[in-house]
Gaussian input, Z-matrix of N, CA and C with variables (Angstrom, degrees):
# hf/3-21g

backbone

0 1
 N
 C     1     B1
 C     2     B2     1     A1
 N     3     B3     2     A2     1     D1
 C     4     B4     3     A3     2     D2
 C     5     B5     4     A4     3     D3
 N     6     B6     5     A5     4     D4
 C     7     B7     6     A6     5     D5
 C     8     B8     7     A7     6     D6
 N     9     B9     8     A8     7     D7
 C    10    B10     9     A9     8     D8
 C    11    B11    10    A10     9     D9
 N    12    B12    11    A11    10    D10
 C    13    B13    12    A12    11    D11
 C    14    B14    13    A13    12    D12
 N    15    B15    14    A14    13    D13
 C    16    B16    15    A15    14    D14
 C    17    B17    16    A16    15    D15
 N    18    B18    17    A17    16    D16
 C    19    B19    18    A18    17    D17
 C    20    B20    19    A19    18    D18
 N    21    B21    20    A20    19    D19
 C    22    B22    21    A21    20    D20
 C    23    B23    22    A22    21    D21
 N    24    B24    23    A23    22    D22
 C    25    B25    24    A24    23    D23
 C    26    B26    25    A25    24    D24
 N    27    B27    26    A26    25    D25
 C    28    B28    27    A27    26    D26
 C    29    B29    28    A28    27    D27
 N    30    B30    29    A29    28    D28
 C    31    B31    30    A30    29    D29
 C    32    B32    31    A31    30    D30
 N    33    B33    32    A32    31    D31
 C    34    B34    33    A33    32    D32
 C    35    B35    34    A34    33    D33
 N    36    B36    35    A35    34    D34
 C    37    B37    36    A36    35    D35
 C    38    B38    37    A37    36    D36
 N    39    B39    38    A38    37    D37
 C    40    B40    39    A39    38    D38
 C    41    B41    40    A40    39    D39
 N    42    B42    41    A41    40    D40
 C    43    B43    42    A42    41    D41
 C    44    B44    43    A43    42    D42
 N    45    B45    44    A44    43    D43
 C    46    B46    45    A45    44    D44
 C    47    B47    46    A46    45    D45
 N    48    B48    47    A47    46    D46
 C    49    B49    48    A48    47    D47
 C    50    B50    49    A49    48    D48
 N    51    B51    50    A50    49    D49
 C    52    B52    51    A51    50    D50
 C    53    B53    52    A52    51    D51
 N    54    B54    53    A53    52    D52
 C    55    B55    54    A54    53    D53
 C    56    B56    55    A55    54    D54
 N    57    B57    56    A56    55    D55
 C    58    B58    57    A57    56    D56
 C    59    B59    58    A58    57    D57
 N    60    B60    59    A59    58    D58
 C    61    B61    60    A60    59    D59
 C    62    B62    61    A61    60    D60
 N    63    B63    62    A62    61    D61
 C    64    B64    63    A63    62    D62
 C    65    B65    64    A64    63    D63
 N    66    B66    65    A65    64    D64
 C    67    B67    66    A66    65    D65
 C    68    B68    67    A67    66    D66
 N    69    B69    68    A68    67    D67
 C    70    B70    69    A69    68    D68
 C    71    B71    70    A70    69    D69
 N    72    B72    71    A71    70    D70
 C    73    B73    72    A72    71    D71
 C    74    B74    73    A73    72    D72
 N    75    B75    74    A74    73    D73
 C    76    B76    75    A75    74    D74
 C    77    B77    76    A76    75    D75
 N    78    B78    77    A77    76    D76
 C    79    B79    78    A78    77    D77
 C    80    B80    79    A79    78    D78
 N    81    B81    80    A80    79    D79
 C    82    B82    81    A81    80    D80
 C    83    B83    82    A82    81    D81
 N    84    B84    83    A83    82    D82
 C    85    B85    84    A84    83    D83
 C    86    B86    85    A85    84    D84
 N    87    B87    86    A86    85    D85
 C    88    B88    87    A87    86    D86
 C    89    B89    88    A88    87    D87
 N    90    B90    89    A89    88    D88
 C    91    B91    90    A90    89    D89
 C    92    B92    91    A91    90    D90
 N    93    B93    92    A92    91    D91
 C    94    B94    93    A93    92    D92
 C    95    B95    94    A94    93    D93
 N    96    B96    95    A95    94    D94
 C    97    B97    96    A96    95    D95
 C    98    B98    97    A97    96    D96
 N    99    B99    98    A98    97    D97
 C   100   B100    99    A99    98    D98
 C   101   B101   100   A100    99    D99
 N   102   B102   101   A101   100   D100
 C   103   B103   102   A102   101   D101
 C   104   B104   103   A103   102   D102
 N   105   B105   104   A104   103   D103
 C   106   B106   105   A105   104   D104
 C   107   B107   106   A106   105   D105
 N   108   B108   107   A107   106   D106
 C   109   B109   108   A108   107   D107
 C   110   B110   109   A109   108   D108
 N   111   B111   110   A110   109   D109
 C   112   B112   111   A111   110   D110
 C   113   B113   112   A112   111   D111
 N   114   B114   113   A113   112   D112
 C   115   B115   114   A114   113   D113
 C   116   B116   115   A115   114   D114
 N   117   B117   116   A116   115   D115
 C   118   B118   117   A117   116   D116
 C   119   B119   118   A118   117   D117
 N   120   B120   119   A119   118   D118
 C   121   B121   120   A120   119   D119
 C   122   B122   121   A121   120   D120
 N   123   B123   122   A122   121   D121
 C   124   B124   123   A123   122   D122
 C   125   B125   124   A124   123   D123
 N   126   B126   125   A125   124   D124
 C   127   B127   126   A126   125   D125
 C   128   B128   127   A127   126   D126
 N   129   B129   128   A128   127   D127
 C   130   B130   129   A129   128   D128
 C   131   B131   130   A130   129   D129
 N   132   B132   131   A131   130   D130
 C   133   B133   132   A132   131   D131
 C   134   B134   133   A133   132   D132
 N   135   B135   134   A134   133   D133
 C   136   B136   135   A135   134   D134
 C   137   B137   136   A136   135   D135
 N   138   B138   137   A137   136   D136
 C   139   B139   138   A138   137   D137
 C   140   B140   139   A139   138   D138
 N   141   B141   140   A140   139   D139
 C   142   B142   141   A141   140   D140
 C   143   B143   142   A142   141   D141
 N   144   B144   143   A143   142   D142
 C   145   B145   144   A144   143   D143
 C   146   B146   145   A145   144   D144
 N   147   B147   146   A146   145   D145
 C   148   B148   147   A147   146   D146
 C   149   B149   148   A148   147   D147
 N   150   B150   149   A149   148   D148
 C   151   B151   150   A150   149   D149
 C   152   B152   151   A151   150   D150
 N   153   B153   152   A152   151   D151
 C   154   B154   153   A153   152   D152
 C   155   B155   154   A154   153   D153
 N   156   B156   155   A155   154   D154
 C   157   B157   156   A156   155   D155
 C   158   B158   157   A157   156   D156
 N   159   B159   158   A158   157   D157
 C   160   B160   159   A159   158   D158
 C   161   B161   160   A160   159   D159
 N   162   B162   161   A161   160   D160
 C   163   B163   162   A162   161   D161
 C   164   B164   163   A163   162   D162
 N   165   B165   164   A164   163   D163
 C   166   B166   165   A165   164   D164
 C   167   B167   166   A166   165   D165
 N   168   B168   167   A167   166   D166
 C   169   B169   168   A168   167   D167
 C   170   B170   169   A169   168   D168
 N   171   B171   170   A170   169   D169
 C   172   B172   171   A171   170   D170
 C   173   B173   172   A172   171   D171
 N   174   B174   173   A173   172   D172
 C   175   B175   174   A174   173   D173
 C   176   B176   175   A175   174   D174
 N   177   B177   176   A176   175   D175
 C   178   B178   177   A177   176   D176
 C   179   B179   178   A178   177   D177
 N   180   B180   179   A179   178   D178
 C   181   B181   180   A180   179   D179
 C   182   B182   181   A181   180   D180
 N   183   B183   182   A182   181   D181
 C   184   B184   183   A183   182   D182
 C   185   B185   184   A184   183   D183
 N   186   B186   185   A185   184   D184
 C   187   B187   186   A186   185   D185
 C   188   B188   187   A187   186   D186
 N   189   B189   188   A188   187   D187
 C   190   B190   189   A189   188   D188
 C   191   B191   190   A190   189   D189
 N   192   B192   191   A191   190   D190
 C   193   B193   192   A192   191   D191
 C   194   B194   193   A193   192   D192
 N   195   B195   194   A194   193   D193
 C   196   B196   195   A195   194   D194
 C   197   B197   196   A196   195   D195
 N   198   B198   197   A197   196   D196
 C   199   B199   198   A198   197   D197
 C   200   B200   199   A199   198   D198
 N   201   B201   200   A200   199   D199
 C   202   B202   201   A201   200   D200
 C   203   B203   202   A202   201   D201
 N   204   B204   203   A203   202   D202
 C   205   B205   204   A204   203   D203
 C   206   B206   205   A205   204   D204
 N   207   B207   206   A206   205   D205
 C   208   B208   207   A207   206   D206
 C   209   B209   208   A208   207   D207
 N   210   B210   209   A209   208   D208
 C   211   B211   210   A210   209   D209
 C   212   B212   211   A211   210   D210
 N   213   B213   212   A212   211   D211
 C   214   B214   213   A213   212   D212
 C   215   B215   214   A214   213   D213
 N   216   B216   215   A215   214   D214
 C   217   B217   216   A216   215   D215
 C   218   B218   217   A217   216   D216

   B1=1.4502
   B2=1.5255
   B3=1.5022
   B4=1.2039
   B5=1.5214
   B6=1.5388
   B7=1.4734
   B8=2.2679
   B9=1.4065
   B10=1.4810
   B11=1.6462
   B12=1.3325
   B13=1.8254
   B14=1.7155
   B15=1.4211
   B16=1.2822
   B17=1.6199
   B18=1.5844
   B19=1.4666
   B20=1.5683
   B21=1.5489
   B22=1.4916
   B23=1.2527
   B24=1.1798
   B25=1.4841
   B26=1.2239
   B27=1.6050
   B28=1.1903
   B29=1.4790
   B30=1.2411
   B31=1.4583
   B32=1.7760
   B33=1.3332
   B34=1.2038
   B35=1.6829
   B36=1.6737
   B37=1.5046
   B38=1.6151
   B39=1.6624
   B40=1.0280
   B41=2.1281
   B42=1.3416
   B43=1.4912
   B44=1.5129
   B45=0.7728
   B46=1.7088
   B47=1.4883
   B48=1.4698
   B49=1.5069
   B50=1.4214
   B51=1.4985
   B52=1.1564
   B53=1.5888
   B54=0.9027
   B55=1.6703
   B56=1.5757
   B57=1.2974
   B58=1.5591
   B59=1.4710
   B60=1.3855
   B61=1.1432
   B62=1.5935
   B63=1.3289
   B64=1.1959
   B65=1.3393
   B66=1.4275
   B67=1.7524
   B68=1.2180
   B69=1.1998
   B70=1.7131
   B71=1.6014
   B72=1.5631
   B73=1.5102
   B74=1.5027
   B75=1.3822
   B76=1.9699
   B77=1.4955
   B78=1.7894
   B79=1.3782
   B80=1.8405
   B81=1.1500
   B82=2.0081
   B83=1.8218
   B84=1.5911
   B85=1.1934
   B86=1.4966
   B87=1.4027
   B88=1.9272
   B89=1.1059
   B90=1.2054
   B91=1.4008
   B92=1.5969
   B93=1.1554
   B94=1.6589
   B95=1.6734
   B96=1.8738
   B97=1.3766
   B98=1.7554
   B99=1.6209
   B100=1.8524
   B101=0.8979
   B102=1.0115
   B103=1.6943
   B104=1.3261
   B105=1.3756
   B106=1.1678
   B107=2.1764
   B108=1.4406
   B109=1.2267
   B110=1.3595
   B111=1.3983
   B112=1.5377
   B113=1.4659
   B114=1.6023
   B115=1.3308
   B116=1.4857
   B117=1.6231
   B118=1.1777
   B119=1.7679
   B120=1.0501
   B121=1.3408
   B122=1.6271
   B123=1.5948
   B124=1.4906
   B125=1.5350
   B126=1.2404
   B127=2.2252
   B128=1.2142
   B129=1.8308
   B130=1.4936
   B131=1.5667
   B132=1.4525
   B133=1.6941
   B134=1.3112
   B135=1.3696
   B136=1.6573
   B137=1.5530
   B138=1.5141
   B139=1.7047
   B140=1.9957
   B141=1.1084
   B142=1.1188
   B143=1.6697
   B144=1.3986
   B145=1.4702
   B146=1.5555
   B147=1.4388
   B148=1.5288
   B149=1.6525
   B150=1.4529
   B151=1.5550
   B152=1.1046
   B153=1.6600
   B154=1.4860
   B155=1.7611
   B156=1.5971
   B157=1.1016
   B158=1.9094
   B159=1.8004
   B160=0.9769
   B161=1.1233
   B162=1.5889
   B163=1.0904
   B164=1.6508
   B165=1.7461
   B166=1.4469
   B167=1.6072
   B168=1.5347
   B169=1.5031
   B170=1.8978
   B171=1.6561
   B172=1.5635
   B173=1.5869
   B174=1.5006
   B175=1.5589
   B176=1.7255
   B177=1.3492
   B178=1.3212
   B179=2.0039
   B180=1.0579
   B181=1.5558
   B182=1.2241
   B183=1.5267
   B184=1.6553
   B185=2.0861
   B186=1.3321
   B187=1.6120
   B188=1.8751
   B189=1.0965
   B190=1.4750
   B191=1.2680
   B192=1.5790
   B193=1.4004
   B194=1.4047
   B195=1.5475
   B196=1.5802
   B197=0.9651
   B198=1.3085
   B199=1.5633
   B200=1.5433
   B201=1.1010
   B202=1.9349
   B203=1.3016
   B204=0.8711
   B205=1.9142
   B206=1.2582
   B207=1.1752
   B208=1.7851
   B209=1.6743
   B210=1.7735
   B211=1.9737
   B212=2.0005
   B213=1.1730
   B214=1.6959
   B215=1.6261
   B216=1.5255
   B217=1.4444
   B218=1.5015
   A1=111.06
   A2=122.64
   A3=123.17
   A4=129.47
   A5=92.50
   A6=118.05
   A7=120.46
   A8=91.99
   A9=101.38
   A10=103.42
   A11=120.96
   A12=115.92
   A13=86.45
   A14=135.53
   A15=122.96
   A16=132.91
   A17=87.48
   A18=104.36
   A19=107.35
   A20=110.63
   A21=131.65
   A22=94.53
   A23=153.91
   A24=136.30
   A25=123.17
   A26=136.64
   A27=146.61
   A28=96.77
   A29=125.09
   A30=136.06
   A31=131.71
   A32=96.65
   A33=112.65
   A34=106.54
   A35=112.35
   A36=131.40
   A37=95.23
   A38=107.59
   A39=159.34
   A40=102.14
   A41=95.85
   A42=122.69
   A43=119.72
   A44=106.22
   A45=122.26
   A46=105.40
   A47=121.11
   A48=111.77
   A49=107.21
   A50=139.47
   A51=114.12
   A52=125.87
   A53=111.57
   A54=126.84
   A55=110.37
   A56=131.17
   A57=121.65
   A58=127.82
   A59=133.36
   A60=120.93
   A61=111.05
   A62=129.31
   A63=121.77
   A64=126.88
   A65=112.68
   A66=116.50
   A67=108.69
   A68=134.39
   A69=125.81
   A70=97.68
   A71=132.33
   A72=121.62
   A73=119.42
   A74=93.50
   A75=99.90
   A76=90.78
   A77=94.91
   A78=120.48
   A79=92.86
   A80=90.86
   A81=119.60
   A82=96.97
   A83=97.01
   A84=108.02
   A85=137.84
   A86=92.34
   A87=126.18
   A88=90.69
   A89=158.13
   A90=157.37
   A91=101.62
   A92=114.57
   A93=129.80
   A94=107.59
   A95=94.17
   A96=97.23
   A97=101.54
   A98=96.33
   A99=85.43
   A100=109.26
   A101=132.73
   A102=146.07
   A103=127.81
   A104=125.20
   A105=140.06
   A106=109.12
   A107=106.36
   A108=125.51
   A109=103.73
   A110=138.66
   A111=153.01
   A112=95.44
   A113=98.24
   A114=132.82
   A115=122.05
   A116=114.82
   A117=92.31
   A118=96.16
   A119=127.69
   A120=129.40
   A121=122.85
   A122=117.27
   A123=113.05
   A124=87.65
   A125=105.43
   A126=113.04
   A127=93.09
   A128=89.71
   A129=99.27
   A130=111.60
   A131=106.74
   A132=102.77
   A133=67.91
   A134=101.77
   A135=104.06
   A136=116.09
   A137=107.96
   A138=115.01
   A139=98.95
   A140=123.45
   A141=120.76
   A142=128.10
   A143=145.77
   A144=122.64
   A145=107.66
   A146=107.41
   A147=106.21
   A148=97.89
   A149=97.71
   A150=111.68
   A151=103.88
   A152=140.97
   A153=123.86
   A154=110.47
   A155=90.65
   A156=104.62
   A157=95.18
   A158=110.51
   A159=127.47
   A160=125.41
   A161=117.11
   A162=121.31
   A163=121.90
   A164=102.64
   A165=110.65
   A166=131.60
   A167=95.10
   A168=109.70
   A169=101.49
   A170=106.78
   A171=107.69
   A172=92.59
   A173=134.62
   A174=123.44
   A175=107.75
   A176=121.06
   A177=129.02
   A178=90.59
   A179=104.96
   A180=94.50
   A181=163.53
   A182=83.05
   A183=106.05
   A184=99.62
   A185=75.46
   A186=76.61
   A187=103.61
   A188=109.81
   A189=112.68
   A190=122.04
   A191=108.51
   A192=134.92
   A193=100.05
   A194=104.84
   A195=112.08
   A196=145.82
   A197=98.97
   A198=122.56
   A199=115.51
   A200=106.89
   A201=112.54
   A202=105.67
   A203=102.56
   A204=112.86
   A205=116.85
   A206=105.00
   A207=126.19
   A208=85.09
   A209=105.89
   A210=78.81
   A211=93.79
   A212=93.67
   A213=98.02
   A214=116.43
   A215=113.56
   A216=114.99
   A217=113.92
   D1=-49.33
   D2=169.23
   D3=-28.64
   D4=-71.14
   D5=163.73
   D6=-36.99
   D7=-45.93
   D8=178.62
   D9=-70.79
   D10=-19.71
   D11=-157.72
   D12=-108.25
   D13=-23.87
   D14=161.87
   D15=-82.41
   D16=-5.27
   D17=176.16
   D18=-74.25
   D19=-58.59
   D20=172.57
   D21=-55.81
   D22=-60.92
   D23=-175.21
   D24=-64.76
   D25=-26.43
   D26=178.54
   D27=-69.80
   D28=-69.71
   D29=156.66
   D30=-3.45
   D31=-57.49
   D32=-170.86
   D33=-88.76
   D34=-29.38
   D35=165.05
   D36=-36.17
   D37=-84.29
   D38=173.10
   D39=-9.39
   D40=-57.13
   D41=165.84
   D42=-56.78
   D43=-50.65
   D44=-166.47
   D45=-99.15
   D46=-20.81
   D47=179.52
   D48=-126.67
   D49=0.15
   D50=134.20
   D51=-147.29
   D52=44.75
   D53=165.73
   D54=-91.66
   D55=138.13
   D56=158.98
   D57=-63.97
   D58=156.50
   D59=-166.11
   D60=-48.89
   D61=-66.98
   D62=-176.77
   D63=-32.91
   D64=-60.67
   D65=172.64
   D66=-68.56
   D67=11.41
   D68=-177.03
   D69=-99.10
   D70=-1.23
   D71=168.82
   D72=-91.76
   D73=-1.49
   D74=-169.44
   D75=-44.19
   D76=-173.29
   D77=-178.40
   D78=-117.29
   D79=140.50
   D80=166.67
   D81=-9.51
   D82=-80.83
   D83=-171.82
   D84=-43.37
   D85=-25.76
   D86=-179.75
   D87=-88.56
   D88=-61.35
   D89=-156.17
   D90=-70.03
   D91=-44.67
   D92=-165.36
   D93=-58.94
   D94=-41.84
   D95=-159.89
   D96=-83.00
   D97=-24.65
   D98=-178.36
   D99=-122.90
   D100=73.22
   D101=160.10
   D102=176.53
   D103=-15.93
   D104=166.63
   D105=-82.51
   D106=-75.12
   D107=169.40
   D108=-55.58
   D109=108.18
   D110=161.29
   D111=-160.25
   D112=129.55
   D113=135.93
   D114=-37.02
   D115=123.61
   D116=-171.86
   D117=-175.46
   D118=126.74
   D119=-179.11
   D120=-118.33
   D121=139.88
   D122=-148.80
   D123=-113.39
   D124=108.32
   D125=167.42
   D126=-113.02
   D127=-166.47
   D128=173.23
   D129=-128.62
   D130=-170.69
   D131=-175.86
   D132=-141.14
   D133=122.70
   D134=169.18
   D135=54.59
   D136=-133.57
   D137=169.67
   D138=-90.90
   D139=0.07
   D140=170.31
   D141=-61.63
   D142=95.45
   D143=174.58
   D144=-58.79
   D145=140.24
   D146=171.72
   D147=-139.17
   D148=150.52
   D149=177.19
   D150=-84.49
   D151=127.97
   D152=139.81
   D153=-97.31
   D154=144.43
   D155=-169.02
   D156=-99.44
   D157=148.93
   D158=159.04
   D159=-107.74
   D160=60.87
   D161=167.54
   D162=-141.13
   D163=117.03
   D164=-161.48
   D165=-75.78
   D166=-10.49
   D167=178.51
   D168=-82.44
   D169=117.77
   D170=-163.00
   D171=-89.02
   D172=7.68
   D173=158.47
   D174=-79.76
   D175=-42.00
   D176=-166.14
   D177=-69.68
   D178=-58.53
   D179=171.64
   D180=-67.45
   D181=6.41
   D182=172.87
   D183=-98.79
   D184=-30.40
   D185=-170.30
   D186=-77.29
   D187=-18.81
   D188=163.63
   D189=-57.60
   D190=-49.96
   D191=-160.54
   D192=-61.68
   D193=-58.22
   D194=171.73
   D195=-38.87
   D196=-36.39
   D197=173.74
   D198=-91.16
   D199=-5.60
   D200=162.85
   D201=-82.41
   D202=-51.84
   D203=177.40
   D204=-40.16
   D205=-54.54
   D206=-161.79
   D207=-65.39
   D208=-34.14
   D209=-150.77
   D210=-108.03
   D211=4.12
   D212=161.25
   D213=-86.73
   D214=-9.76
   D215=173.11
   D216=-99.32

């Protein structure tokens, strides 16, 4: 139960601090499938780690991108 009420709170964090208003009403499941679930492989650039992302739609990936940002700042 614990685990389920920090899940819903991470979530709802998650909602409110970096989704835009519109996508911040989805449902759990909608959220799960596009933003949680991504393809994605961790190399390097040099001594740099870099994420590549597998995802080909370049709107879904900016809006990805953003949201790395947001939670790397």
């Amino acid at each position: 139960m614990l685990v389920r009420i920090m899940y819903y709170n991470i979530l709802n964090l998650f909602r409110r601090e970096m989704l835009p208003e519109p996508e911040s009403h989805q449902r759990t499941q909608t959220l799960r499938l596009k933003y949680f679930i991504s393809p994605a492989l961790l190399g390097r650039n040099g001594k740099s780690p870099v994420l590549r992302l597998g995802i080909r739609k370049q709107n879904v990936r900016l809006k990805f991108i953003h949201i790395l940002n947001k939670i790397s700042t």
